[in-house]
py3Dmol code that shows the C-alpha trace and the ligand (Angstrom):
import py3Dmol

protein = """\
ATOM      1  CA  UNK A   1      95.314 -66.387   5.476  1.00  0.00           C
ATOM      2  CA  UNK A   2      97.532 -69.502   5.687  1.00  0.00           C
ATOM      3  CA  UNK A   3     101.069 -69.397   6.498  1.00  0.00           C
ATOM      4  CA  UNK A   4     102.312 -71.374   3.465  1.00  0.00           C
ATOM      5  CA  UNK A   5     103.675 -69.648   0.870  1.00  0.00           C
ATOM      6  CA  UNK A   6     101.677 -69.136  -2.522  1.00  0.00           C
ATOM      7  CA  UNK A   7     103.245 -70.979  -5.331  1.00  0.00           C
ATOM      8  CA  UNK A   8     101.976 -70.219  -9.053  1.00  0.00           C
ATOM      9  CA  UNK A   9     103.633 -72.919 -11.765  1.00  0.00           C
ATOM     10  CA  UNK A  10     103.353 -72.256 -15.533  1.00  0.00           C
ATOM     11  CA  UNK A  11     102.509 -75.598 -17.344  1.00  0.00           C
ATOM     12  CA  UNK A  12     103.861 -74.722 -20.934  1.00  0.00           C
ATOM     13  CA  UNK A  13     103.146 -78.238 -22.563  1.00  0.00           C
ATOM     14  CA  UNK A  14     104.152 -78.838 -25.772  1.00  0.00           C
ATOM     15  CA  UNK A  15     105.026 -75.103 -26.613  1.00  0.00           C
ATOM     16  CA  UNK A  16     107.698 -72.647 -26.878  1.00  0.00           C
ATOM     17  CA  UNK A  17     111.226 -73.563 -28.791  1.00  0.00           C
ATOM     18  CA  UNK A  18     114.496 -72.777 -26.519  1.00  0.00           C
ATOM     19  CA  UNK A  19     114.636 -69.583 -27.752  1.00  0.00           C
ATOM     20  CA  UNK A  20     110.857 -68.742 -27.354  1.00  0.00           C
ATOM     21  CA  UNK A  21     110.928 -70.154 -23.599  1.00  0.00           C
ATOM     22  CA  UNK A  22     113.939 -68.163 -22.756  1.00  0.00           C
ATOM     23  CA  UNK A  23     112.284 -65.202 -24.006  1.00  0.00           C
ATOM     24  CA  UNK A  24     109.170 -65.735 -22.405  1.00  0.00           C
ATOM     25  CA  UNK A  25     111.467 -66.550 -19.087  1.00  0.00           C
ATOM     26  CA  UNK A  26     113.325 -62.895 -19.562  1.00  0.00           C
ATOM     27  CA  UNK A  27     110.089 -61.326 -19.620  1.00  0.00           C
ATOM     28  CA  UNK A  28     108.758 -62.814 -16.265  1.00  0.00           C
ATOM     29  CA  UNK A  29     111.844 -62.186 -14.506  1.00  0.00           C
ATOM     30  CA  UNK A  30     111.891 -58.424 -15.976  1.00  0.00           C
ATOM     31  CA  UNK A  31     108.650 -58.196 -13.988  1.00  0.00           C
ATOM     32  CA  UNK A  32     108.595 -60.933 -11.321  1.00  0.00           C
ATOM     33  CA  UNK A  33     112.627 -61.754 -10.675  1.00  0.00           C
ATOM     34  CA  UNK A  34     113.000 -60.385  -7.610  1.00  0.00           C
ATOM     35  CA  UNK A  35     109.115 -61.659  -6.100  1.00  0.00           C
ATOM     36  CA  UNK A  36     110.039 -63.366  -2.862  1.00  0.00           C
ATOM     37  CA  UNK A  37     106.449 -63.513  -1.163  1.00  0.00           C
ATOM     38  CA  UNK A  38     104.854 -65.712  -3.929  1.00  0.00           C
ATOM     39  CA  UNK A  39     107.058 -68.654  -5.346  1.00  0.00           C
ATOM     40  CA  UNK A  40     107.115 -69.251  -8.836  1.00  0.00           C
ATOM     41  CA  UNK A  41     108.304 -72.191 -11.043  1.00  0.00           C
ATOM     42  CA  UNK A  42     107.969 -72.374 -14.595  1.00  0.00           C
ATOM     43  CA  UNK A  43     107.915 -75.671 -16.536  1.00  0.00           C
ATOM     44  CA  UNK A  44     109.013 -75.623 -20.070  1.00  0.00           C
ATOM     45  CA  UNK A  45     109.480 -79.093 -22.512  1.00  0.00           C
ATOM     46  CA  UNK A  46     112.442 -80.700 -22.166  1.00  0.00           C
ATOM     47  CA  UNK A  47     114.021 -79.019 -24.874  1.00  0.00           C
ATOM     48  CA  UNK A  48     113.816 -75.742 -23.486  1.00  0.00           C
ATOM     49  CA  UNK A  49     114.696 -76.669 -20.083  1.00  0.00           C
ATOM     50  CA  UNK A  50     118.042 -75.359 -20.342  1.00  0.00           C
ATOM     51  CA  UNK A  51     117.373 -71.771 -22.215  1.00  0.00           C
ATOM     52  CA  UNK A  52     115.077 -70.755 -19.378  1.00  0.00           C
ATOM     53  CA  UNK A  53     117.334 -71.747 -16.745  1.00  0.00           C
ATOM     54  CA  UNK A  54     119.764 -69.619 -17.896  1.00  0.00           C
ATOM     55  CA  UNK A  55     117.345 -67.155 -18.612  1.00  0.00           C
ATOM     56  CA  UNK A  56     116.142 -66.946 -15.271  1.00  0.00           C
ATOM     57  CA  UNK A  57     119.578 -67.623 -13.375  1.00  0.00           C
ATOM     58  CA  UNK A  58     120.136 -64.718 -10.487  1.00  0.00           C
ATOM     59  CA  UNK A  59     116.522 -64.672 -10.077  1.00  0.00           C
ATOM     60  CA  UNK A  60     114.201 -65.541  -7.587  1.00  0.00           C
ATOM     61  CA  UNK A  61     111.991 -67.334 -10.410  1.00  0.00           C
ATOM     62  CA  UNK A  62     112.625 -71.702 -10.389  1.00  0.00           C
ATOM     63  CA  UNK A  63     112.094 -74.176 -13.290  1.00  0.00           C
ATOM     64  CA  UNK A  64     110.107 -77.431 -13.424  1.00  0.00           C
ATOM     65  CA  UNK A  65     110.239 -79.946 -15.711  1.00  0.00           C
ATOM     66  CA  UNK A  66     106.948 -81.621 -16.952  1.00  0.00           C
ATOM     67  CA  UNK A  67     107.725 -85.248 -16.401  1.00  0.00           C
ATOM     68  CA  UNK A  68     110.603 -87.946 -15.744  1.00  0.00           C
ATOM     69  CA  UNK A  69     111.228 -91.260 -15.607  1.00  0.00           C
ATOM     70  CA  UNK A  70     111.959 -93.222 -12.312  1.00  0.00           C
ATOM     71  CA  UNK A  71     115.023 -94.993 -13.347  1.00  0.00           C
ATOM     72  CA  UNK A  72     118.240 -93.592 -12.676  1.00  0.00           C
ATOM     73  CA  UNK A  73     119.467 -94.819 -16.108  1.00  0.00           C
ATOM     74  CA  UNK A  74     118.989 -97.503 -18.959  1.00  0.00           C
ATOM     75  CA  UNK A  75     117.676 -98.571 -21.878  1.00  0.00           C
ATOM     76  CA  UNK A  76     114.697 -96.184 -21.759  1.00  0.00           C
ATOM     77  CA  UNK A  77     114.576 -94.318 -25.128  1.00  0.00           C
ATOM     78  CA  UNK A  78     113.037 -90.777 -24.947  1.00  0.00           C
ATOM     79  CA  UNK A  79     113.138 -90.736 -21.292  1.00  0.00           C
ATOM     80  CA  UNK A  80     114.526 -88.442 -18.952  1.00  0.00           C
ATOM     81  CA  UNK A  81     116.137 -88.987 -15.302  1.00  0.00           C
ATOM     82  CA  UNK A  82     116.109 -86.929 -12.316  1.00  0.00           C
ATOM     83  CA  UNK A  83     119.877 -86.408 -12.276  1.00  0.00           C
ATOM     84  CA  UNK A  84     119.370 -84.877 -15.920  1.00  0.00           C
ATOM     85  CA  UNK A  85     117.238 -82.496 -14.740  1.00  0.00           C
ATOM     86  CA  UNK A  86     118.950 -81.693 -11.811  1.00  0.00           C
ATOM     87  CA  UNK A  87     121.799 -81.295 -13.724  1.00  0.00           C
ATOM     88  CA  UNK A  88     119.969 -78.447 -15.542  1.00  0.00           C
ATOM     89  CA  UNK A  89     119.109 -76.528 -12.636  1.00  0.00           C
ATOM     90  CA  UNK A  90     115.824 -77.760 -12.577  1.00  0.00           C
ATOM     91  CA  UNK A  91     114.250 -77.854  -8.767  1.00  0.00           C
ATOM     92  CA  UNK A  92     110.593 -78.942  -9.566  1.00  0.00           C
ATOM     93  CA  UNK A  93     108.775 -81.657 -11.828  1.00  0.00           C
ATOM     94  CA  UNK A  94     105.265 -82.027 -12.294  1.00  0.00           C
ATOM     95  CA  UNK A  95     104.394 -85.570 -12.041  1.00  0.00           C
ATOM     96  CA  UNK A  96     100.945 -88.026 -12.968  1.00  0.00           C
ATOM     97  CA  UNK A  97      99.292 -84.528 -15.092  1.00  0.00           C
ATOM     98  CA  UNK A  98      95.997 -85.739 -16.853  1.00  0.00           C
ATOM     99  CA  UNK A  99      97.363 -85.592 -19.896  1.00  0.00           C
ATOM    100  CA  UNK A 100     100.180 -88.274 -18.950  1.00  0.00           C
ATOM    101  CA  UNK A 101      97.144 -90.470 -17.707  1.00  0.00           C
ATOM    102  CA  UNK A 102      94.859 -90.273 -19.706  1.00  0.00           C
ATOM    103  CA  UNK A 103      97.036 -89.845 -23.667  1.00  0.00           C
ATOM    104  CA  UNK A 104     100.365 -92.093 -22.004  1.00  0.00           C
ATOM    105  CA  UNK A 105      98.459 -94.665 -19.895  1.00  0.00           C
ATOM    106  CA  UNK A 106     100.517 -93.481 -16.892  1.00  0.00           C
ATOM    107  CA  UNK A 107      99.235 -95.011 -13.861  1.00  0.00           C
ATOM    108  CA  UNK A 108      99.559 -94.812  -9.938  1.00  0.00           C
ATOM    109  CA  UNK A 109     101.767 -97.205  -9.493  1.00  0.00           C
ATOM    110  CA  UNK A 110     104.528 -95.656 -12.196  1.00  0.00           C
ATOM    111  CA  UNK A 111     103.437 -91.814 -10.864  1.00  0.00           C
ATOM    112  CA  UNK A 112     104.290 -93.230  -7.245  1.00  0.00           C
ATOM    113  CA  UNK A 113     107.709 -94.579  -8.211  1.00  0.00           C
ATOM    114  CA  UNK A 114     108.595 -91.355 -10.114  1.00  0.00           C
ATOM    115  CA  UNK A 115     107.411 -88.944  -7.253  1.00  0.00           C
ATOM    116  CA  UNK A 116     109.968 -91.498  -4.618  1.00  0.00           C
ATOM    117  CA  UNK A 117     112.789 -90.895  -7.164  1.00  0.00           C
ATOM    118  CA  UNK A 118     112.084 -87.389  -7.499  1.00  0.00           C
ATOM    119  CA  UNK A 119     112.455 -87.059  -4.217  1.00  0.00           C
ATOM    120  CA  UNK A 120     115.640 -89.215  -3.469  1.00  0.00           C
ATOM    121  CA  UNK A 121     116.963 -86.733  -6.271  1.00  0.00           C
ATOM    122  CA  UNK A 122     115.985 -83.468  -4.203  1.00  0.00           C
ATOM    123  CA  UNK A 123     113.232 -82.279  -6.955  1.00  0.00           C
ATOM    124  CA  UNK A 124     110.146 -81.378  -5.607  1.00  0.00           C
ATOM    125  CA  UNK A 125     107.570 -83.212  -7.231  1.00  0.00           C
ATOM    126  CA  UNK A 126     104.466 -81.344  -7.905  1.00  0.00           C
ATOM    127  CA  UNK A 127     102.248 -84.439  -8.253  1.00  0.00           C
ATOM    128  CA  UNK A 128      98.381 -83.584  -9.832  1.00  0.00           C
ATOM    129  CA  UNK A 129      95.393 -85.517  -8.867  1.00  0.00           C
ATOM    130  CA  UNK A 130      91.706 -84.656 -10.143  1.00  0.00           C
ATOM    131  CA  UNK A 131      88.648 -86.785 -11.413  1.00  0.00           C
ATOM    132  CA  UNK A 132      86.643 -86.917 -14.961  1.00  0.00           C
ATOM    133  CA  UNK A 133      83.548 -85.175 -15.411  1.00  0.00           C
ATOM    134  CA  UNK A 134      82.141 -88.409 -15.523  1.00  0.00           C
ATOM    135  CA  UNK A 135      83.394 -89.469 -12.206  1.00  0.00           C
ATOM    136  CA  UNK A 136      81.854 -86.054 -10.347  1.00  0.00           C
ATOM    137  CA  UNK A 137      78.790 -86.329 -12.269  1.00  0.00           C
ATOM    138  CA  UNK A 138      78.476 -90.027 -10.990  1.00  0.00           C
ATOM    139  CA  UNK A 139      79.693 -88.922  -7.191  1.00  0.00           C
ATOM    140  CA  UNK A 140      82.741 -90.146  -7.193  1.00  0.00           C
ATOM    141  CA  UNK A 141      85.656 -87.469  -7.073  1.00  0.00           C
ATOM    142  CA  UNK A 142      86.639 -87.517  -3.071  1.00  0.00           C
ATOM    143  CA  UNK A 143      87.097 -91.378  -3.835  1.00  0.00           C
ATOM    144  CA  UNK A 144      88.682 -90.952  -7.156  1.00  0.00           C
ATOM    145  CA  UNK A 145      90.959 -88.012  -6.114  1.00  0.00           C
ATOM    146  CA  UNK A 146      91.518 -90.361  -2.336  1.00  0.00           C
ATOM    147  CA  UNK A 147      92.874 -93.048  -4.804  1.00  0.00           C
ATOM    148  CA  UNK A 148      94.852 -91.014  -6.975  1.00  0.00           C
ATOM    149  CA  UNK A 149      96.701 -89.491  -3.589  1.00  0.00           C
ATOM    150  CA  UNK A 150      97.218 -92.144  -1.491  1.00  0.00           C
ATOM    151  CA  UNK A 151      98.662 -94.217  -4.195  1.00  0.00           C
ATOM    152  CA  UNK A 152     100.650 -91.506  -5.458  1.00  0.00           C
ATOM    153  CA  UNK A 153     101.992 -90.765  -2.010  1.00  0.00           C
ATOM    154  CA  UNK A 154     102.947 -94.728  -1.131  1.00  0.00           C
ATOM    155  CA  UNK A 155     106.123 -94.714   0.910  1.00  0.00           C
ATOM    156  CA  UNK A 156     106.796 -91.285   0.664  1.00  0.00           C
ATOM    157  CA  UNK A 157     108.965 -90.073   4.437  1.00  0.00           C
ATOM    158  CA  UNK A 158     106.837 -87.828   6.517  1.00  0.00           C
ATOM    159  CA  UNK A 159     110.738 -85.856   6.860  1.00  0.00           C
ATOM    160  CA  UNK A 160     110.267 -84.981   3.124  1.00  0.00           C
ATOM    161  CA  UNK A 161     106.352 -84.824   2.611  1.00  0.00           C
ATOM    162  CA  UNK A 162     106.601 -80.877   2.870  1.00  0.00           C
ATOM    163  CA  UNK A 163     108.716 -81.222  -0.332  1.00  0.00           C
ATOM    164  CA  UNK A 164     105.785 -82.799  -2.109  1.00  0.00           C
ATOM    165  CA  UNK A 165     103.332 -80.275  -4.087  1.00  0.00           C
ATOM    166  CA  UNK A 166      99.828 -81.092  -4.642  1.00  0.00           C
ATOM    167  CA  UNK A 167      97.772 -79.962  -7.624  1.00  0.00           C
ATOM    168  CA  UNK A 168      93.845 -80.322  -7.747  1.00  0.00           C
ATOM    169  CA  UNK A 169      93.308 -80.410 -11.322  1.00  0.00           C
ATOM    170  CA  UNK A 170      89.372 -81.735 -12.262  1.00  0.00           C
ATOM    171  CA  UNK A 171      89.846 -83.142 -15.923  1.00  0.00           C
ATOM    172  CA  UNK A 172      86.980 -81.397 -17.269  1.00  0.00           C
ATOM    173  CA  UNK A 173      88.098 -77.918 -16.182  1.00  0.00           C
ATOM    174  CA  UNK A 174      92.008 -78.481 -17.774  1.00  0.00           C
ATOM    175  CA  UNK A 175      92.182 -76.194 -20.993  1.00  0.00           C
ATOM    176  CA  UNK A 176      87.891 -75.903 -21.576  1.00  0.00           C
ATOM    177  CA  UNK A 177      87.689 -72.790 -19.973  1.00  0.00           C
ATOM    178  CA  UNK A 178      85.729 -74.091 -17.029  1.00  0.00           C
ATOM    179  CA  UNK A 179      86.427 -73.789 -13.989  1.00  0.00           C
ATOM    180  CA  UNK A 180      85.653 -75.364 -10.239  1.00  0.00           C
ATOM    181  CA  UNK A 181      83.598 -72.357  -8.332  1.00  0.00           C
ATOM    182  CA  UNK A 182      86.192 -71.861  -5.691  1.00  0.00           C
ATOM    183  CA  UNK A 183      83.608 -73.461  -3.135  1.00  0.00           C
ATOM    184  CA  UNK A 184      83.829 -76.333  -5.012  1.00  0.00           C
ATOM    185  CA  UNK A 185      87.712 -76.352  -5.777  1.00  0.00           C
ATOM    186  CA  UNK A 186      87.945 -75.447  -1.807  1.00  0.00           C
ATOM    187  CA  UNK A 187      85.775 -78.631  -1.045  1.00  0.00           C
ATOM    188  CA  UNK A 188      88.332 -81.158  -2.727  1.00  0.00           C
ATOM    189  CA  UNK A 189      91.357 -79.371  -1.397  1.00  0.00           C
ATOM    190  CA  UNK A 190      90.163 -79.546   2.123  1.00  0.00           C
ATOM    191  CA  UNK A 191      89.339 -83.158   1.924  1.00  0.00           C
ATOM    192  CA  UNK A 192      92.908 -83.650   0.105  1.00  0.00           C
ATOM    193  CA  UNK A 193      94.805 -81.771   3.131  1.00  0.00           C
ATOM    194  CA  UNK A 194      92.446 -84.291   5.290  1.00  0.00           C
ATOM    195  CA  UNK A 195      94.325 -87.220   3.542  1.00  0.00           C
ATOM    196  CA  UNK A 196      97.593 -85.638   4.084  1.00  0.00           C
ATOM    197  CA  UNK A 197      97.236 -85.204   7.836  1.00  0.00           C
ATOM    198  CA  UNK A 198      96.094 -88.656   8.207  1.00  0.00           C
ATOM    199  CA  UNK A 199      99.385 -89.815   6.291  1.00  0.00           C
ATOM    200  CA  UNK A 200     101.641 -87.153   7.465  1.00  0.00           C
ATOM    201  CA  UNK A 201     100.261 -85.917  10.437  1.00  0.00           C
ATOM    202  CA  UNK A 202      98.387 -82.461  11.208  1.00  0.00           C
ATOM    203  CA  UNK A 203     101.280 -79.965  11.170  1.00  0.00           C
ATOM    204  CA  UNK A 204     102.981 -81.331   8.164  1.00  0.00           C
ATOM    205  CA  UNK A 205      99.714 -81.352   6.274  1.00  0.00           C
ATOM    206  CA  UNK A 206      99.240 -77.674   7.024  1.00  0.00           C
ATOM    207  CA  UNK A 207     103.089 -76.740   5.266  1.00  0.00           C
ATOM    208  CA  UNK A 208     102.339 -78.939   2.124  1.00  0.00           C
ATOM    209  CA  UNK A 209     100.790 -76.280  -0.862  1.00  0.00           C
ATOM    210  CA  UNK A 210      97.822 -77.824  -2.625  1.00  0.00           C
ATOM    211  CA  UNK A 211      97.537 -75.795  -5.881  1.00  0.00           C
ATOM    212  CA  UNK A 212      94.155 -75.601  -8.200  1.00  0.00           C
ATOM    213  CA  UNK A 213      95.078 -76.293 -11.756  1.00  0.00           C
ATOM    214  CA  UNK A 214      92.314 -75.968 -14.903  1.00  0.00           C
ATOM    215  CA  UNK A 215      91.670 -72.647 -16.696  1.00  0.00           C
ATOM    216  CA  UNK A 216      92.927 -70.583 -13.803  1.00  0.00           C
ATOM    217  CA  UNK A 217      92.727 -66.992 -15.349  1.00  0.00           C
ATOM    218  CA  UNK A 218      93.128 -63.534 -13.973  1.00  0.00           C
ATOM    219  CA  UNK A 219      89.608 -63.040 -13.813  1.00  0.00           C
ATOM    220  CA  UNK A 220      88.812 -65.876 -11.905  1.00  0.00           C
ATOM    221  CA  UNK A 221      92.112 -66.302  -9.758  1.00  0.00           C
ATOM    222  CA  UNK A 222      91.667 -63.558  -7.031  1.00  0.00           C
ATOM    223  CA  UNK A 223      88.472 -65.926  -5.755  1.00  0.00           C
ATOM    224  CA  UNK A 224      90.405 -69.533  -6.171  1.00  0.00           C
ATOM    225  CA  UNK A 225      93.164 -68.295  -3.998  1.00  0.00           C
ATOM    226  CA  UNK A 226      91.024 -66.498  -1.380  1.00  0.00           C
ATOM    227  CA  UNK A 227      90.149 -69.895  -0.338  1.00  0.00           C
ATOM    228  CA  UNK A 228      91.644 -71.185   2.632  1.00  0.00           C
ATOM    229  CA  UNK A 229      92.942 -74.058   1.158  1.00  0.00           C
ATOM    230  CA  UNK A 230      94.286 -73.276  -2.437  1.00  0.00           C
ATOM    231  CA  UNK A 231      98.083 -72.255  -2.245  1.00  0.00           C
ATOM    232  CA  UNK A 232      98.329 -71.568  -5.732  1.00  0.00           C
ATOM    233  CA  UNK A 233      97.642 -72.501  -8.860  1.00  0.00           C
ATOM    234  CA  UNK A 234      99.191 -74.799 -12.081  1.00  0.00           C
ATOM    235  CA  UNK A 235      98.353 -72.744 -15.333  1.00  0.00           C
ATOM    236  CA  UNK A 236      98.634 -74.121 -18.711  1.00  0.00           C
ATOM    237  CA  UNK A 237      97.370 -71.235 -21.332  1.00  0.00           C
ATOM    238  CA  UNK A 238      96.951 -68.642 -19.013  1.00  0.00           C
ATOM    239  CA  UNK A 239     101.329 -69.065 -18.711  1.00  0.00           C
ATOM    240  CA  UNK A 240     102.131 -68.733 -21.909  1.00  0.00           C
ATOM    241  CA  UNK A 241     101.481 -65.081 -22.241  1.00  0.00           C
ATOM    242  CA  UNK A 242     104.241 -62.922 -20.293  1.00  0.00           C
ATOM    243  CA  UNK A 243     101.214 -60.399 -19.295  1.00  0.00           C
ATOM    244  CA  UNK A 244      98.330 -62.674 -17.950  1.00  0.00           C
ATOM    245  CA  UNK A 245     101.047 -64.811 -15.687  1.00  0.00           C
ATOM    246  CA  UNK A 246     102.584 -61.640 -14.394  1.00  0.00           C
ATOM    247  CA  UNK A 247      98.873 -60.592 -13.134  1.00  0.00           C
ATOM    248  CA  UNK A 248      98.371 -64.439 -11.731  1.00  0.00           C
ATOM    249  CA  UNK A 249     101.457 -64.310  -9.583  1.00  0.00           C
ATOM    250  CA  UNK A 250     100.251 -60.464  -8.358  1.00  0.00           C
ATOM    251  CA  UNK A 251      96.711 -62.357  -7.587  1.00  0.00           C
ATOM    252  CA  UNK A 252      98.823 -65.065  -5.782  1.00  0.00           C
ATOM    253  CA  UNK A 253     100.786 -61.899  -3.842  1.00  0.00           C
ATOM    254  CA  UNK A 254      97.192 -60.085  -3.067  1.00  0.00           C
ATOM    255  CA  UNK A 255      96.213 -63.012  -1.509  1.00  0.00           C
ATOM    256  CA  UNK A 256      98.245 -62.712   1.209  1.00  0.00           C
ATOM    257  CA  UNK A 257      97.053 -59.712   2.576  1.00  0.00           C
ATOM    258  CA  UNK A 258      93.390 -60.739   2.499  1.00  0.00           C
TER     259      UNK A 258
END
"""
ligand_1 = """\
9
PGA
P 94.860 -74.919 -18.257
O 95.835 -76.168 -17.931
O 95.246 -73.825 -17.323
O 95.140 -74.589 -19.704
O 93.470 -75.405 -18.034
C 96.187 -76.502 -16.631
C 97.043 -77.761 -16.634
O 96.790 -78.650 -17.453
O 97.967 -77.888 -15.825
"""
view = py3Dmol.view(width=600, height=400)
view.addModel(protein, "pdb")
view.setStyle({"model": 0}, {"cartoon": {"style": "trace"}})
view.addModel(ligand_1, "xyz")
view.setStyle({"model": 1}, {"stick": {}})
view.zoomTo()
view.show()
């Protein structure tokens, strides 16, 4: 048992209209408002962002945005800023997700500047890292995921590295219903906490949560976050459901007392 505390974040990507997400937020914090052992943040589009806010205002559940842009301001058409998010209540963002990589051409360079101006905005960023199933049949994931961290992390203060989230996501396990065994999910979050201590230093590495993203389900969550160093999980269709999120965040709770 670690000492950080378990965070489980829904990843709604494109779904759920305002009124959808804010009814899908009233039903979590029916069941969930008042969890205070096991954080939870839930990311709806942009467009529902301020529904579920309100939705979950009073309660102890947090929203997340799914991406922004690093400028402050501009000429940037269909971009967002941190100081519009924060101006929607919004404490987390998840930054560099697989599907921005790989379908938007985002890179490390632009996740890197977008997880400093998160940051210099006070939202956490929850910044995922993971390889292809190409690049862990060929060897390569510690050097792949080392990459995709260290650049991603450039510059960033030790004094707010404990801000920073981490999410393990292997491409080939996002939204295919297959998952890492939790010896192997364990094995890349070890080696990830490695590279934080060497940036951050030992005791800072050991506060920052590393979640496991990729078709994290009730049935297979209770075993993810036994491991020592999964702190939670990232859940795309698994949080779209009021009843199968509910039993992830009670997973996330029973994992403390193991
Ligand atoms: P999944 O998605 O749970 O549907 O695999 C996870 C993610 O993409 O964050």
């Amino acid at each position: 048992m670690s000492s950080r505390t378990p965070l489980i974040a829904g990843n709604w990507k494109m779904n759920k209209t305002p009124s959808e997400g804010a009814e899908l937020a009233r039903a979590l914090a029916a069941q969930v408002g008042t969890e205070s052992a096991v954080q939870i943040v839930l990311c709806p589009p942009f467009t529902a962002l301020a529904s579920v806010s309100q939705a979950v205002d009073g309660t102890h559940l947090a929203v997340g945005a799914q991406n922004m842009h690093d400028k402050a301001s501009g000429a940037f058409t269909g971009e967002v800023s941190a100081a519009m998010l924060r101006g929607l209540h919004v404490s987390h963002v998840i930054l560099g997700h697989s599907e921005r990589r790989s379908i938007f051409g985002e890179d490390d360079a632009f996740i890197n500047r977008k997880v400093l101006a998160a940051l210099e905005a006070s939202l956490k960023p929850i910044l995922c890292v993971g390889e292809l199933l190409s690049e862990r049949e060929a060897g390569r994931t510690n050097e792949v995921v080392r990459v995709q961290v260290e650049k991603g992390l450039a510059g960033v203060p030790a004094g707010k590295a404990e801000q920073v989230v981490i999410a393990y996501e292997p491409v080939w396990a996002i939204g295919t219903g297959k998952t890492a065994t939790p010896a192997m999910a364990q094995e890349v979050h070890a080696f990830i906490r490695g590279l934080l201590s060497a940036q951050f230093g030992a005791e800072t590495a050991g506060r920052i949560r590393i979640l496991y993203g990729g078709s994290m389900k009730p049935d297979n969550a209770d075993a993810l976050l036994a491991e020592h160093d999964i702190d939670g999980g990232l859940i795309g269709g698994a949080s779209l459901e009021a009843k199968g999120f509910i039993e992830l965040v009670r997973s996330a709770s029973r994992s403390l007392g193991g």
